[in-house]
N, C-alpha and C positions, 0 to 999 in steps of 0.2 A: 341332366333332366331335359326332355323335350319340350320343344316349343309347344307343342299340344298340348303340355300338361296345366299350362300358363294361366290365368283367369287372365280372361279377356275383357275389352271395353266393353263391351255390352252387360255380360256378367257382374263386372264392376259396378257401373250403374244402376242396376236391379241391388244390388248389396246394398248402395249408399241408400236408395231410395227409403230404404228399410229402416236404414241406422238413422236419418236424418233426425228425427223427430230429437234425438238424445244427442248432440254435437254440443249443446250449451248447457251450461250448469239451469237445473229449475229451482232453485232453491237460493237463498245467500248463504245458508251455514254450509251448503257444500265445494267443496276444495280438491282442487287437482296438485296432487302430489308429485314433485320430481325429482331425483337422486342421481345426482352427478356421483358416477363411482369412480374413487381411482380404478383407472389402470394401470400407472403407473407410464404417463406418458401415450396412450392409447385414447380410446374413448368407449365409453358403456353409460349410457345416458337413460335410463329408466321413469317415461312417465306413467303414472296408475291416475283415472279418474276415478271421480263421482260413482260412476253407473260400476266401479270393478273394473275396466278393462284397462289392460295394459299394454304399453306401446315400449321397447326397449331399442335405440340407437345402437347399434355395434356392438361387438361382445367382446372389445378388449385382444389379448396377443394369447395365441394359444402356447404350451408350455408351461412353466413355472408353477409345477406339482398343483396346479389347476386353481389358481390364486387367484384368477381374473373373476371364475364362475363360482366360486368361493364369496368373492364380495358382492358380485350380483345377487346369489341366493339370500344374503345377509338383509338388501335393500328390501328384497321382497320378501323376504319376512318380516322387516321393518312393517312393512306395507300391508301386511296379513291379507298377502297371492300367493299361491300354490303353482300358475302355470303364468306363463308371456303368451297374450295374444299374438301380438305381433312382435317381430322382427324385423326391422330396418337395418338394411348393411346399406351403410353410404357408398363404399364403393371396395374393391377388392384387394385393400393393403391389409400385411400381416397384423397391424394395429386396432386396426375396423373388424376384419374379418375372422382373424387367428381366432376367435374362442370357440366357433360355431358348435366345431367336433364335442369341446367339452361340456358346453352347453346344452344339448341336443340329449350326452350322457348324463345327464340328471337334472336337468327341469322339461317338464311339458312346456311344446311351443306352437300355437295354431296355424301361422301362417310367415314367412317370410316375404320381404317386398325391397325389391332391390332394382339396377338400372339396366338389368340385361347381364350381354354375354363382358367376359374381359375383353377391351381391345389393347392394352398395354404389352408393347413386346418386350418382356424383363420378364428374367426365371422366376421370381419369388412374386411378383404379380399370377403367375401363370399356374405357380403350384397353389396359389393360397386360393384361386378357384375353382381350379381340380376340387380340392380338398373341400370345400363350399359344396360344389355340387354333388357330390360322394356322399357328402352327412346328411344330407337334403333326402336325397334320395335315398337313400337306406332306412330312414326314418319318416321316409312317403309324407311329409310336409309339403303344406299345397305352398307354394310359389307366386307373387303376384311381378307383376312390373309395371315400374312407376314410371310415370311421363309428366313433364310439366302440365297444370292445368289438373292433376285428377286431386282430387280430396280422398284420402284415405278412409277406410272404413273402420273409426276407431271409434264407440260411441265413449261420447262425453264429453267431447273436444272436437274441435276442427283443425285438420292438419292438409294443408296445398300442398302439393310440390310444386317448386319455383324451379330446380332445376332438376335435371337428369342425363346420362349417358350423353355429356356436354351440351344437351338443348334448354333452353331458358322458355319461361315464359312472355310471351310474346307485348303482352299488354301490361301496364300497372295492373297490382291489385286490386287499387281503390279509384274510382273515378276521379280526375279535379286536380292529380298530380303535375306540378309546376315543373320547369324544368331546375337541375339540381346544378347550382351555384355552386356549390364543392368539383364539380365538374373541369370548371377553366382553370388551366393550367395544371391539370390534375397529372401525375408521373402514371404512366403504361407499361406496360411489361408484356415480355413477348408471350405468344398463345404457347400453354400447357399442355405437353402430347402424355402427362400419365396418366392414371385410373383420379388421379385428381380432380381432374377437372371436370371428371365424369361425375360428380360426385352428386348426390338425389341429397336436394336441401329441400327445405320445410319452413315453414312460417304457420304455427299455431297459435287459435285464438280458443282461449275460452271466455265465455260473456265478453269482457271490457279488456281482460287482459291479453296481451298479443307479444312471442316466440318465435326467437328467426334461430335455424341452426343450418347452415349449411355446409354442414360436413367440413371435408378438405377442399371446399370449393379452390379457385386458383384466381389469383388478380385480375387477371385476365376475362376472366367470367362476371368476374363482379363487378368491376368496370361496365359490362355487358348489362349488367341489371342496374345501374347505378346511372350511368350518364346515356342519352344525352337526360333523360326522363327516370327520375328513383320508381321503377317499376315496384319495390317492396313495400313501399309506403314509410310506416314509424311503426316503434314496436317497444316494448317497455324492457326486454330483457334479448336480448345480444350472445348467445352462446360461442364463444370466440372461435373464428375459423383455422383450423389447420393448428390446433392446439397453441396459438399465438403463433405461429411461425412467420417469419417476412416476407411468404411465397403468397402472403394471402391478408387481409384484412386492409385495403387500401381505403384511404384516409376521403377519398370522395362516397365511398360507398356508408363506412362508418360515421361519419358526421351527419351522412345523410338520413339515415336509419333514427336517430334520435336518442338510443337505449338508455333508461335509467341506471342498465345496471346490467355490467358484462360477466359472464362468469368464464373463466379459460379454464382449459381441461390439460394442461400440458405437464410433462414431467418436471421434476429435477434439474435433467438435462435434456430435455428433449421441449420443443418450442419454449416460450417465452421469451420470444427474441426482445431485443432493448426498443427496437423502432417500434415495435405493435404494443410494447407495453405502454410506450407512450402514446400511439393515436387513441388508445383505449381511453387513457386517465385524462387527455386533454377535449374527448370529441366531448362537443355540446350539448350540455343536458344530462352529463352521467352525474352518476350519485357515487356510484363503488365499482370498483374493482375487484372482483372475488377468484382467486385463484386456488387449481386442488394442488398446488407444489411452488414453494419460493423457488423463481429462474434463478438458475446460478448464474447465468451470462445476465440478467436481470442487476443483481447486487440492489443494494441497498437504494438505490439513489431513482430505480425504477420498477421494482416489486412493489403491490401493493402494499395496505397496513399489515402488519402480521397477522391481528385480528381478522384479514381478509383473507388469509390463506389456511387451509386446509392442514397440509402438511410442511412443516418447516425443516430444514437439512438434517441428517440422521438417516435411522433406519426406515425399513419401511412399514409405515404404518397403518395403511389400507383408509385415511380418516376419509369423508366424503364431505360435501354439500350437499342440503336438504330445500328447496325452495317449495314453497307450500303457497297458490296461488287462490284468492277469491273471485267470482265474478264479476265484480265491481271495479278491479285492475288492481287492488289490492295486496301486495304478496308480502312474504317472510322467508327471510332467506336465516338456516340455519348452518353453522359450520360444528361438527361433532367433534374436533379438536380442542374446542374450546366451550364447548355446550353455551353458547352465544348468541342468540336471534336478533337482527337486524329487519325491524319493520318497517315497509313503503306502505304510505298510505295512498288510498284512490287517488287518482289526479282531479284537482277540483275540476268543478265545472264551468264552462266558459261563462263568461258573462254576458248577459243579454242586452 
């Protein structure tokens, strides 16, 4: 697809302008819906607001007699939608990207919004964008590109991107930000040259409640957002980066963040490493650890409670997470494995 065909900043602008009015819940009985789908070690992250619109995270790994778009369709029919507004691909691995083609063959999609072109020199990087821009294009889907600093045009929710095609945002989110004591002596890791570190993360707020997902961000980045100054602020729910993997979720940024309540998206076998299930379970202020597959490298001594997990070893069972959010910061987190709801109440309020 050409650069011309791109919505540009200005374009953008005139959009949000429009949607602004509906970025917050007006109501208390209304609830922003989100459905962690397996993919089995991938990610496909579907939120639906208030107002209908929907925002879907990555579609999962293409192949597998079309299993990935299979469960998507399942969420939003859960969700009683017929089409995805948008499309977020974090960034252009077969895991993120792979469903696109089959996606595209049987759900309506309004708009993709992603970090540009591939700069990753790797064959399987390079096909899975071909293949992106192929399905894009053949099914004349408008295209956006995200850059730190823009808010999305999703009404009913507010969603920044923090990062993009390896650029961060430059400022904290929120004024008043102290500098971050999880900082000294914090462990670094060398800079990340895949599509990783390209990766278009997000921090959503609706009313009270506040959403960090940054894709496969890399340590390296997050470090970047994190010291010397937690440019992300606090946030009540933590989508685990890089599907738990060790390449990513560093213990200065995570403690700094605050989250009540992580949920990882990692397979069987795939993330869940031992070291990030424990900065998860130990960082301050969490409540749960919700996971959509017990780590095998995990074992018993560092997966969450089984009740927190999704799918337990065996076949494959497609179960999901359901987090169902209030405006108040109030959420419910449901696991369909076990038909089991787990309620956060608001955070009280400070004392005067």
């Amino acid at each position: 697809m050409r650069w011309r065909q791109w919505v540009g900043a200005f374009g953008l602008a005139l959009w949000l302008s429009a949607a602004s009015w509906a970025q917050s819940p007006k109501g208390v009985g209304e609830k922003l819906k989100i459905y962690f789908v397996d993919v089995e070690g991938g990610q496909s992250t579907l939120f639906v607001t208030p107002a209908g619109q929907s925002l879907l995270i990555d579609t999962g790994w293409s192949g597998n007699d079309g299993r990935d778009v299979e469960r998507i369709a399942a969420a939003m029919k859960d969700a009683a939608i017929k089409k995805i507004d948008y499309v977020l691909v974090t960034h252009f691995h077969e895991d993120h990207v792979g469903g696109v083609g089959q996606l595209l063959e049987r759900i309506p999609v309004g708009a993709f919004i992603d970090h540009g072109v591939n700069r990753e020199d790797d064959p399987a990087a390079e096909r899975g964008y071909a293949a992106y821009e192929k399905a894009i294009a053949a099914n004349k889907v408008k295209r956006i590109l995200a850059r730190p600093g823009d808010v999305l045009p999703i009404v009913g929710m507010k969603a920044i991107v923090v990062s993009a095609d390896g650029n961060l945002i430059p400022k904290p989110l929120e004024q008043g930000e102290a500098l971050n004591s999880f900082c000294k002596g914090a462990e670094t890791k060398p800079a990340d040259t895949t599509e990783n570190a390209r990766s278009v993360g997000i921090q959503i707020t609706f009313g009270k409640l506040k959403l960090l997902d940054l894709g496969d961000l890399t340590w390296d980045k997050e470090m970047e957002l994190a010291c010397p100054t937690n440019k992300l602020g606090r946030v009540d729910v933590y989508i685990v980066s890089h599907h738990g993997w060790d390449h990513s979720s560093s213990p200065a940024m995570v403690n700094a963040i605050g989250a009540r309540v992580a949920i990882m998206d990692n397979g069987g076998k795939k993330g869940g490493s031992t070291s990030v299930l424990d900065t998860i379970t130990h960082a301050p202020g969490l409540e749960t650890l919700w996971q959509l597959h017990l780590s095998e490298e995990g074992g018993e001594e560092h997966n969450t409670h089984e009740e927190y997990i999704a799918n337990l070893e065996g076949p494959e069972d497609g179960n999901f997470l359901e987090l169902t959010g209030a405006g108040d910061g109030s959420f419910d987190v449901l696991n369909s494995r076990t038909g089991q709801t787990k309620h956060y109440a608001a955070p009280a309020l400070p004392a005067r």
